[in-house]
C-alpha positions as CSV (number, residue, x, y, z in Angstrom):
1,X,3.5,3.4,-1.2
2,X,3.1,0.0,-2.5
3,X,0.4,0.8,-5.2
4,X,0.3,4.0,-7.1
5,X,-1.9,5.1,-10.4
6,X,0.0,7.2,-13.0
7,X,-2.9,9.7,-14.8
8,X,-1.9,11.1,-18.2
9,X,-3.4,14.3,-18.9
10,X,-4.4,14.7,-22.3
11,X,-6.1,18.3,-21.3
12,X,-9.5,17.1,-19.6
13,X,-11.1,19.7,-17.4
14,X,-12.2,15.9,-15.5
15,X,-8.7,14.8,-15.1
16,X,-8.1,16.2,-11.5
17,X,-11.5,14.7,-10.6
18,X,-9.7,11.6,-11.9
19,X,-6.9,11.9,-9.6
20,X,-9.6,12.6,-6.7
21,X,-12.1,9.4,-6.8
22,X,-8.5,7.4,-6.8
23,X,-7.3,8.6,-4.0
24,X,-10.9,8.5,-2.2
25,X,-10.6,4.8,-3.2
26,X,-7.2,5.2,-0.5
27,X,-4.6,4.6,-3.7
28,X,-2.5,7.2,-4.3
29,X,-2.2,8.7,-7.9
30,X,-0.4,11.6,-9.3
31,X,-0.3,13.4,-12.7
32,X,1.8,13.4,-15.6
33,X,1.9,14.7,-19.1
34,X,1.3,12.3,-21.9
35,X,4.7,13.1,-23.3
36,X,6.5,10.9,-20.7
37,X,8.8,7.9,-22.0
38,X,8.5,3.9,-21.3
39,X,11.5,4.0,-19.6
40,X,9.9,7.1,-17.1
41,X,7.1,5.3,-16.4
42,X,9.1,1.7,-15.5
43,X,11.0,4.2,-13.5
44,X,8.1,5.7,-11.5
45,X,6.4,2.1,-11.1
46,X,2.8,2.3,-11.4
47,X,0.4,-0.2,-10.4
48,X,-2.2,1.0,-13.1
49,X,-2.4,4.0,-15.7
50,X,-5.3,5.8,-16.4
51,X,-5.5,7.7,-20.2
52,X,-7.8,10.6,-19.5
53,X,-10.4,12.4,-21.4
54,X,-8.9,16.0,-23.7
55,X,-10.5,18.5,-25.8
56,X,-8.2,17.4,-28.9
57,X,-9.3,14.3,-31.8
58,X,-6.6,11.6,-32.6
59,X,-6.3,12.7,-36.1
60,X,-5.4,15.7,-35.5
61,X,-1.7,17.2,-36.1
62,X,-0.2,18.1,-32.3
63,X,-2.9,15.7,-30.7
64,X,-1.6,14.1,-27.1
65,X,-0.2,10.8,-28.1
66,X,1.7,8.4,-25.9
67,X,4.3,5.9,-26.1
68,X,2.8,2.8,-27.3
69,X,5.4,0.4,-24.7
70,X,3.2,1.6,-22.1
71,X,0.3,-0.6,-22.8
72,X,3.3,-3.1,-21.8
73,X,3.7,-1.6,-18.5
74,X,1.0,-2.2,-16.0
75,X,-2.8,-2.2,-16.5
76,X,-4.3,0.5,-18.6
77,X,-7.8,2.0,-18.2
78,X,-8.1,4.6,-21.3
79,X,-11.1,7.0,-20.6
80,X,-12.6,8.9,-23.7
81,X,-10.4,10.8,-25.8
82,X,-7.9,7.6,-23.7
83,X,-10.2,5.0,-25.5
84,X,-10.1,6.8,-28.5
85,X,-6.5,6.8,-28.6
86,X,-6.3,3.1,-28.1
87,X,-8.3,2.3,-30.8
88,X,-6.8,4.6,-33.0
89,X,-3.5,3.2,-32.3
90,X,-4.8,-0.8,-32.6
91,X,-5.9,0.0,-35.7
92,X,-9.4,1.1,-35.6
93,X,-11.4,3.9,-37.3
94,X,-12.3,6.9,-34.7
95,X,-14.9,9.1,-36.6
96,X,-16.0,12.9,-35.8
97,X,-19.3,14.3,-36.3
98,X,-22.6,13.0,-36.5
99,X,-22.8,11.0,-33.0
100,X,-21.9,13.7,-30.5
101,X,-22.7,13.0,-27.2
102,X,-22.4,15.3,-24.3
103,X,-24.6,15.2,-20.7
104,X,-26.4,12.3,-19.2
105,X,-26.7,9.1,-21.6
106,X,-28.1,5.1,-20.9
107,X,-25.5,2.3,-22.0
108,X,-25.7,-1.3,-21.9
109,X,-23.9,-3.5,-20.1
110,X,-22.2,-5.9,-22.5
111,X,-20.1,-8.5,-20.1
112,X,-20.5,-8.7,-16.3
113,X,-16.7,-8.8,-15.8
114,X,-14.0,-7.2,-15.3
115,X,-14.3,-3.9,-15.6
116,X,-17.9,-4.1,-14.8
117,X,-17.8,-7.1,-12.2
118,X,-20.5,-6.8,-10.4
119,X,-23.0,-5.4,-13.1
120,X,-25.6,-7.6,-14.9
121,X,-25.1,-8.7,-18.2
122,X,-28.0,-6.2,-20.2
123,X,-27.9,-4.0,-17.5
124,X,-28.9,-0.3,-17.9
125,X,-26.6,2.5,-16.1
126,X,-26.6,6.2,-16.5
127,X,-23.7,7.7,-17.5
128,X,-21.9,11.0,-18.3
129,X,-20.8,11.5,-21.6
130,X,-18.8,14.3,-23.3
131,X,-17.2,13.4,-26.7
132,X,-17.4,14.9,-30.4
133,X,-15.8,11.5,-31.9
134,X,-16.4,7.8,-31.5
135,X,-15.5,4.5,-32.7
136,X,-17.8,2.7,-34.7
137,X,-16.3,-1.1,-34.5
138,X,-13.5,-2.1,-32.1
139,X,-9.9,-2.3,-33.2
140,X,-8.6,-6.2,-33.7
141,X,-7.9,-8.0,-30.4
142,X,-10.6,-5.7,-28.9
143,X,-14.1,-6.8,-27.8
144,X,-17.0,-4.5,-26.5
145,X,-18.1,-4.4,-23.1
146,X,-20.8,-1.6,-22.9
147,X,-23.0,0.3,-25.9
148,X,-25.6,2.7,-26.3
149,X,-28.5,3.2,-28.6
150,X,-26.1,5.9,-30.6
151,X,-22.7,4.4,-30.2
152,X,-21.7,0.5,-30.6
153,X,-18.8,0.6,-28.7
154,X,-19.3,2.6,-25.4
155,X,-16.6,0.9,-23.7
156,X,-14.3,-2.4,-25.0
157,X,-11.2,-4.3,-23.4
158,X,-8.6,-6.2,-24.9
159,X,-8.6,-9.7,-25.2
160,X,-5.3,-11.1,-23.8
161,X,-4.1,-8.2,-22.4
162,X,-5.7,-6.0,-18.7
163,X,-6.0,-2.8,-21.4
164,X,-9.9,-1.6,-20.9
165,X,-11.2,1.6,-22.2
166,X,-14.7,3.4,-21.6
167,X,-15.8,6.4,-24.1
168,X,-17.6,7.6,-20.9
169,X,-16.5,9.8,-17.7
170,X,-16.7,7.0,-14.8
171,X,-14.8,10.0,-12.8
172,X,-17.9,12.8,-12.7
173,X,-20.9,12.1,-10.1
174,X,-23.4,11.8,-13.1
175,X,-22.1,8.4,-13.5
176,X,-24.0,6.3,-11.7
177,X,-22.0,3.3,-11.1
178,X,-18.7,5.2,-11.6
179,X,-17.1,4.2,-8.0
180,X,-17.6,0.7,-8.8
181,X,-16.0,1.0,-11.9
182,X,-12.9,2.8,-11.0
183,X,-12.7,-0.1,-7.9
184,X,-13.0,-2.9,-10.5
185,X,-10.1,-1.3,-12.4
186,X,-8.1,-0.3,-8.8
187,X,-8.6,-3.5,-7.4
188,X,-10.0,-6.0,-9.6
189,X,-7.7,-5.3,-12.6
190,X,-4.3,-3.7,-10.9
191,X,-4.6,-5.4,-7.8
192,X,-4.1,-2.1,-6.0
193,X,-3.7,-2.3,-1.8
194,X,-5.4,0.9,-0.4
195,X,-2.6,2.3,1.7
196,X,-3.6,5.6,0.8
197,X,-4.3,7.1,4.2
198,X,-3.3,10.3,6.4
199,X,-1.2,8.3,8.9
200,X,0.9,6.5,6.2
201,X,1.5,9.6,4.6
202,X,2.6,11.1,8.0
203,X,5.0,8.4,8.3
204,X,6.4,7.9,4.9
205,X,6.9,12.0,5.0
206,X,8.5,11.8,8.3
207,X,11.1,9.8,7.6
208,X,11.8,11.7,4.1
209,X,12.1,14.8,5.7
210,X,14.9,13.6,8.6
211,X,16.6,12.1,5.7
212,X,16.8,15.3,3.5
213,X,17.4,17.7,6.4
214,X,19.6,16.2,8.6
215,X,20.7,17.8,11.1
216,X,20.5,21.5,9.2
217,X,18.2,24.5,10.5
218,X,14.7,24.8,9.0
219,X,12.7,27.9,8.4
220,X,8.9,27.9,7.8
221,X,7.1,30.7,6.0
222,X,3.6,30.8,8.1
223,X,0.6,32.3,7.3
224,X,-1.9,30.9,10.1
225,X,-3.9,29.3,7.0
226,X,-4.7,25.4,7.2
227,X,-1.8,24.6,4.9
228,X,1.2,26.0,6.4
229,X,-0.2,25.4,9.7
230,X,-0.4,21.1,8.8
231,X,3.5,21.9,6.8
232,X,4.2,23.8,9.7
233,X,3.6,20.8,12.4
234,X,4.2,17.7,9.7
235,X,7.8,19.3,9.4
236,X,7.9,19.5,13.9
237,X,7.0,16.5,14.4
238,X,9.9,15.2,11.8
239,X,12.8,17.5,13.3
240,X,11.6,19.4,16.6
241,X,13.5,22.2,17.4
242,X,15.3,22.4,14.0
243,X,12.0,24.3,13.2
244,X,11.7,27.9,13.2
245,X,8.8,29.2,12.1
246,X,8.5,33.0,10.6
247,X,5.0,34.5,10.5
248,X,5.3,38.0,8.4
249,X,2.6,40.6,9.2
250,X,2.4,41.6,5.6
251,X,-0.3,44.1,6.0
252,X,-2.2,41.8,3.7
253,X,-4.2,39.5,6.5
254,X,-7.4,39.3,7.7
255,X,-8.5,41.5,11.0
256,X,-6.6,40.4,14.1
257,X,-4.9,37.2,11.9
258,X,-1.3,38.3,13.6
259,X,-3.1,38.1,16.9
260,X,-4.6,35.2,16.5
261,X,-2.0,33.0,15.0
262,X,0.7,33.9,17.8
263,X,-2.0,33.0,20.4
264,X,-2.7,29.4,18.3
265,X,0.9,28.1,17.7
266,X,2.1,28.8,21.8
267,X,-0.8,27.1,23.1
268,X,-1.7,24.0,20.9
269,X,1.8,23.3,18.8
270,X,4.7,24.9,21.0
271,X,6.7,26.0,17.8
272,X,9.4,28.5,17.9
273,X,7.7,31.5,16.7
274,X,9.1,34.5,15.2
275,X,6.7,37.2,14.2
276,X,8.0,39.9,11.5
277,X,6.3,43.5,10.8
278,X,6.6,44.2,6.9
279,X,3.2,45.6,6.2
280,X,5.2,49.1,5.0
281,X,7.7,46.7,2.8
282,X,4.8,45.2,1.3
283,X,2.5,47.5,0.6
284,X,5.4,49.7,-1.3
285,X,6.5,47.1,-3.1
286,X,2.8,46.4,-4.1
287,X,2.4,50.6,-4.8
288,X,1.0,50.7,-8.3
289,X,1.3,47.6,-9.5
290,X,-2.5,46.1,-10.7
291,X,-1.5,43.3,-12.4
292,X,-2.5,40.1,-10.6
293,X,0.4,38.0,-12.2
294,X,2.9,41.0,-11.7
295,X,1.3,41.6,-7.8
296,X,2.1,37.5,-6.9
297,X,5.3,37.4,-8.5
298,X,6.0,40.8,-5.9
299,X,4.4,39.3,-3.1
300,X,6.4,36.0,-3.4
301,X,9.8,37.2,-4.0
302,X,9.1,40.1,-1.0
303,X,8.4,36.7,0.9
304,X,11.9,35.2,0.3
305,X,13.6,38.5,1.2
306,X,12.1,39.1,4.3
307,X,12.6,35.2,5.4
308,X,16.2,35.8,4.5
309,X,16.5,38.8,6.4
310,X,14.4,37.3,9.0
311,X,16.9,33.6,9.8
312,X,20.5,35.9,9.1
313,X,19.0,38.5,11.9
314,X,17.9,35.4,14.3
315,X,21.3,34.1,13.7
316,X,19.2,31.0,12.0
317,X,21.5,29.4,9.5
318,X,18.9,27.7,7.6
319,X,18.9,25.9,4.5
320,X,15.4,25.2,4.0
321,X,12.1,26.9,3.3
322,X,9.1,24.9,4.5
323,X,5.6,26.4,2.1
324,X,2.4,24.9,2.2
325,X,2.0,24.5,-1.2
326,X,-1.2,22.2,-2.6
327,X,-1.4,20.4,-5.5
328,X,-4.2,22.2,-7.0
329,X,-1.8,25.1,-6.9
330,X,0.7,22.7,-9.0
331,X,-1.7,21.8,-11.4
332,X,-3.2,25.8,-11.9
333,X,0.5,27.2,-11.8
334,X,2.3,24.5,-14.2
335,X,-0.3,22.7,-16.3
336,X,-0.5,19.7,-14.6
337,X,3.1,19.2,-14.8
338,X,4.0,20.3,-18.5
339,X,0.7,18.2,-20.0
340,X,-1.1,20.2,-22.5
341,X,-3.9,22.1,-20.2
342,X,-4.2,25.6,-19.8
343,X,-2.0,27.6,-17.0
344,X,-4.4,29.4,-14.9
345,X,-2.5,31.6,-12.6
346,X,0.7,31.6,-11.1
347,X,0.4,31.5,-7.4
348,X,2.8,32.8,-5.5
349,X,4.5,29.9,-3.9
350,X,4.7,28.0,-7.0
351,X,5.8,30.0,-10.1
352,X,6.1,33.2,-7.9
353,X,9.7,32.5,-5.8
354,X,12.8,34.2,-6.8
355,X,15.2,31.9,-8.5
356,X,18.3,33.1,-6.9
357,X,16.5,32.5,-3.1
358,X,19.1,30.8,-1.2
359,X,16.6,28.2,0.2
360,X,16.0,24.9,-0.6
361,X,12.4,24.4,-0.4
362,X,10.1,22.0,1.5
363,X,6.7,21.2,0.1
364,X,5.5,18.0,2.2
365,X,1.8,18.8,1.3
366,X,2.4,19.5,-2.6
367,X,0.8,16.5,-3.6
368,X,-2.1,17.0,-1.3
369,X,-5.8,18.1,-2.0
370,X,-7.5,20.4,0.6
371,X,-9.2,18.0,2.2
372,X,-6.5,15.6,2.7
373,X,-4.0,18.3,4.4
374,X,-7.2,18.9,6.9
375,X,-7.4,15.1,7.9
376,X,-3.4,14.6,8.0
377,X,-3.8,17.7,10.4
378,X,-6.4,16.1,12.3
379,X,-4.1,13.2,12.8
380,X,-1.2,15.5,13.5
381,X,-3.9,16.4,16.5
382,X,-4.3,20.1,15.4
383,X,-7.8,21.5,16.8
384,X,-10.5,21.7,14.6
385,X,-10.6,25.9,14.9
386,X,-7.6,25.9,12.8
387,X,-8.2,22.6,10.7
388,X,-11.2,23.7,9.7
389,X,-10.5,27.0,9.1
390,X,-11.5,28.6,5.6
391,X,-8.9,28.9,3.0
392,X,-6.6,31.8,2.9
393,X,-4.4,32.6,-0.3
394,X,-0.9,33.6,0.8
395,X,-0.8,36.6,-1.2
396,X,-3.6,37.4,1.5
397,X,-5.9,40.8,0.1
398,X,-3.2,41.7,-2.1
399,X,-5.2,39.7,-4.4
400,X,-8.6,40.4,-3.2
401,X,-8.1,43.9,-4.0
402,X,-8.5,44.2,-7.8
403,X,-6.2,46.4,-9.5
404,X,-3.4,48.4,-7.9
405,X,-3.2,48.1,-4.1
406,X,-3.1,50.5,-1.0
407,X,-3.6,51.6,2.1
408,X,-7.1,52.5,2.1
409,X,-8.4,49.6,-0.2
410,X,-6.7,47.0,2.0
411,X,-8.1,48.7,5.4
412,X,-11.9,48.9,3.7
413,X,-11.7,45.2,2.7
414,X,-10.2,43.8,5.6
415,X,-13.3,45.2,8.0
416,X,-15.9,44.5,5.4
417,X,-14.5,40.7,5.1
418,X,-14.9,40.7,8.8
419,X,-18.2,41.8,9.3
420,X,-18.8,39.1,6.4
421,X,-17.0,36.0,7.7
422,X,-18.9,37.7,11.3
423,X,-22.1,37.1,10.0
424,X,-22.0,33.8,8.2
425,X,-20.4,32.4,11.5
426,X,-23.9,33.8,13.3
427,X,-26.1,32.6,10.7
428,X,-24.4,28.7,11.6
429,X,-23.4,28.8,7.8
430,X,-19.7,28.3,8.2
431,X,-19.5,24.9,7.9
432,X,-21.5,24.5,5.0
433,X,-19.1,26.7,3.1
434,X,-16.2,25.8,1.6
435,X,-14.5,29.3,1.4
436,X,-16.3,32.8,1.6
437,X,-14.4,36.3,1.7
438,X,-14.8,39.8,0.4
439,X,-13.1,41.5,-2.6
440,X,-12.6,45.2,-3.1
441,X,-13.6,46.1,-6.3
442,X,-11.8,48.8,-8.6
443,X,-14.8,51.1,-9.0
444,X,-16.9,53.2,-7.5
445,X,-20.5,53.6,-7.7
446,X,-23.3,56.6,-6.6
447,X,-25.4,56.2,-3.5
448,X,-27.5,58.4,-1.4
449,X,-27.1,58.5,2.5
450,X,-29.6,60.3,4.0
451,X,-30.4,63.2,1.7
452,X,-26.8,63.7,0.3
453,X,-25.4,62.2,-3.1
454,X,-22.5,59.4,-2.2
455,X,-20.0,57.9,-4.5
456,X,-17.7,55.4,-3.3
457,X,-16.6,52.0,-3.5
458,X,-18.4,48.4,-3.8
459,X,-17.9,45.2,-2.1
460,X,-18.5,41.8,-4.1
461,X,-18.7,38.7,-1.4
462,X,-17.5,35.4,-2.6
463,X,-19.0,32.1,-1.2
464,X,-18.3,28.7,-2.5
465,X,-19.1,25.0,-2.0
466,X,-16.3,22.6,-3.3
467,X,-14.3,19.6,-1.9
468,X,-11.0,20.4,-3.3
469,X,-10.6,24.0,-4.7
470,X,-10.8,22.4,-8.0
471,X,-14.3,22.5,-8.9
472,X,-16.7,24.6,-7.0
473,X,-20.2,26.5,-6.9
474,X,-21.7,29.4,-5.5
475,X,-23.4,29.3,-2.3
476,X,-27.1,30.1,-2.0
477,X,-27.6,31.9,1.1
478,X,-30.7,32.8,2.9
479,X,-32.1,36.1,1.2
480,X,-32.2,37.8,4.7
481,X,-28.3,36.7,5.9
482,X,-27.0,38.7,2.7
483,X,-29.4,41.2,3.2
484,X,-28.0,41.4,6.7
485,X,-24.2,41.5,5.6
486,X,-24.4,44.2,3.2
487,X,-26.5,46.6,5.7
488,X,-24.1,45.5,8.1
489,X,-21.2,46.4,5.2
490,X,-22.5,49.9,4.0
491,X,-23.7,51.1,7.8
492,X,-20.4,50.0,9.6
493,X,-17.6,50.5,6.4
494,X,-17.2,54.0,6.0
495,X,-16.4,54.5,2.2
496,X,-18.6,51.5,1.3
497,X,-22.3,51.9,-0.7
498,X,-22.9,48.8,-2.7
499,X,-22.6,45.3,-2.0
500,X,-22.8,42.8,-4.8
501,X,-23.0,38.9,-4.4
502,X,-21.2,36.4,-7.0
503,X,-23.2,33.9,-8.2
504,X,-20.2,32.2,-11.0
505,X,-19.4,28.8,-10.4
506,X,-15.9,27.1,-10.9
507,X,-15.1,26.5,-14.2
508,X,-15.6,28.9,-16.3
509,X,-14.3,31.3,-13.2
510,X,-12.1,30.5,-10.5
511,X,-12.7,30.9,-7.0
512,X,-10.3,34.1,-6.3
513,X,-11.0,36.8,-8.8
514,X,-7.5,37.3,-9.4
């Protein structure tokens, strides 16, 4: 990729959102922690670095900080606790208390260049603000570009040097103009080429993938979801028949998933498919255990032994494991990288492998959001059924069962998530949803069913709307569909009396319960 933005996470809960609206702009942009050197960041060559927003102020002790030779690097675009930073460093004064500003503020445009080419000069934009300190006067060699009627310096740039910084979220939707100032810093300031698209990515991943395997046997773990279905034919079309790919019946999938995956992969991608029965191997491994860290650690390293099994008894002497592993499930499994925000959960195909597995892995979508996997599939010429096709965790209902897992949990939640997913398909609501699925709850609850007393279990359903997994709200559906679905639920799922509906958006919860 010829231009590339390095993000350093100081901790922002907007920092992925960062990472999306570059990429949108068709530059590529990873994450880092603040903590990398100079001499990393010559290394890794980027055209431009963005300083993101954190939780933490610059004075205090164990605050992000950065090396300062950065700023020698490559363009800089510092965005709130980043600007405060910068400041702090060049010498100015950042204050807390007294001009807290969080939600929807007006600032004034200052200069109509630069980072806000295109503005007016004394032009009023709405912006999103979300900051407990600020900077009263701009550090020496700095001059103000933007204020507000409670801050002086809103946003300021350096002199002499392409170093800009904005006390403001230009990343979040609230911003008005906030895709016009991320292009003026893309492609005004760092001169950035958008090269960022699905068929370059095919390309570029092609040829990295010949080059690592060579001409050694390749193993992919399938689960008929949209991201190891994309790894799946990404990898195919890099080394054809090298490609064996493994689908394990876990006794964790959806109703007819095993069915329906074997039927997909012979008729649109003509993979070599080898299907495994393991439900019993899974399920005991799973007997007990309710922990939802302890249950995807189990589930991943039960994975790795029956792939291992799996290639030595199809006389496959492969050296690679191909996952579909995401980039959201980097950034929840290992803190964006080793910055300083919070580890959500482990998922199984990221913290969850065994560390004596005899695989090398292959991750060609790990630096991928959800919607970019589903247009490099489209490109790979995948059909939409499966492209399109709601997300499915790999631990499968292992994790949609809450607490300890068996038999009888897994077999109620599987019909009532089909009965669900049914009925939202009927109601032409599909689409509009991002993911929806059932979980089993741990408890049960009393009912009456004709004239007798009941006590059994309850259903929660689970619908979102999101773009990437990493932000997301609760669908509102018609009164009468979920009215529908749970009659449907408690009539046809025998050991079922209550349906409940989650209405908790993400953050503060996360789309899976567990």
């Amino acid at each position: 990729m010829s231009s590339r933005i390095l993000i350093l996470d100081c901790g922002s809960q907007f920092t992925q959102l960062i990472a999306r609206r570059v990429r949108e702009a068709r530059v590529f942009s990873e994450i880092h922690p603040p903590t990398v050197t100079a001499a990393w960041v010559r290394e890794w060559k980027p055209t431009g670095i963005i300083l993101s927003g954190g939780p933490s102020s610059v004075t205090d002790e164990g605050a992000p900080t950065f090396d300062p030779a950065i700023l020698d690097v490559a363009p800089v675009l510092g965005v709130c606790y980043g600007m405060q930073w910068l400041a702090h460093h060049a010498g100015a004064v950042v204050r807390g208390g007294g001009r807290r500003e969080y939600g929807r503020a007006e600032v004034v445009v200052g200069e109509a260049s630069g980072l806000f080419a295109g503005f007016d000069r004394g032009e009023r934009t709405t912006v999103w603000m979300s900051h407990g300190d600020h900077v009263d006067a701009p550090p020496p060699g700095y001059v103000v570009t933007a204020s507000s009627a409670d801050n002086p310096v809103v946003a300021m740039r350096h002199e002499s040097k392409p170093i800009h910084a904005v006390q403001f979220h230009a990343e979040v939707h609230h911003t008005a103009r906030g895709a016009d100032l991320l292009a003026n810093f893309l492609f005004e300031i760092c001169h950035c080429e958008p090269g960022w698209t699905p068929g370059h990515f095919i390309t570029d991943e092609v040829a990295r993938i010949r080059a690592l395997v060579g001409d050694r046997k390749v193993i992919c773990g399938l689960s008929g979801g949209v991201d190891s279905s994309v790894a799946a034919a990404l990898v195919h079309r890099a080394i054809g028949e090298q490609l064996t790919c493994i689908f394990v019946d876990t006794g964790l999938l959806r109703l007819h998933e095993r069915e329906q995956v074997e039927r997909t992969f012979k008729a649109h991608l003509g993979i070599k498919l080898v299907t495994i029965r393991a439900e019993d191997r899974f399920l005991d491994a799973l007997s007990g255990k309710g922990d939802p860290e302890e249950k995807r650690k189990i589930i991943g390293h039960t994975f790795i032994d029956v792939f291992e099994d799996a290639s030595a008894a199809a006389g496959e002497d492969a050296a690679f494991l191909v996952q579909g592993t995401l980039y959201p499930d980097v950034i929840e499994s290992v803190s964006a990288k080793g910055g300083p925000s919070a580890t959500i959960k482990t998922h199984h195909n990221v913290g969850g492998l065994k560390p004596d597995m005899k695989f090398k892995l292959i991750e060609p979508l790990r630096e991928l959001f959800k919607d970019e996997v589903r247009n490099v599939g489209r490109e790979l010429g995948l059909p939409e059924e499966m492209v399109g096709r709601h997300p499915f965790p790999g631990p499968g209902l292992g994790i949609r069962v809450l607490g300890a897992v068996d038999r009888v949990s897994v077999d109620l939640l599987r019909r009532a998530d089909a009965i669900y997913l049914e009925e939202i398909r009927a109601a032409g609501l599909y689409q509009e949803i991002w993911q929806a699925f059932a979980v089993f709850l741990p408890v049960r609850s009393v009912g009456v069913m004709g004239d007798g007393r009941t006590y059994e279990h309850v259903i929660a359903l689970r619908a979102v709307t999101s773009t990437d997994g990493m932000t997301a709200d609760w669908f509102a559906f018609p009164p009468e569909v979920l009215g529908r679905i749970s009659n449907r639920i408690i009539n046809e799922v025998r050991g079922i009396n209550r349906v409940v509906y989650d209405v908790s958006s993400k953050p503060p919860a996360t789309i899976e319960w567990e």
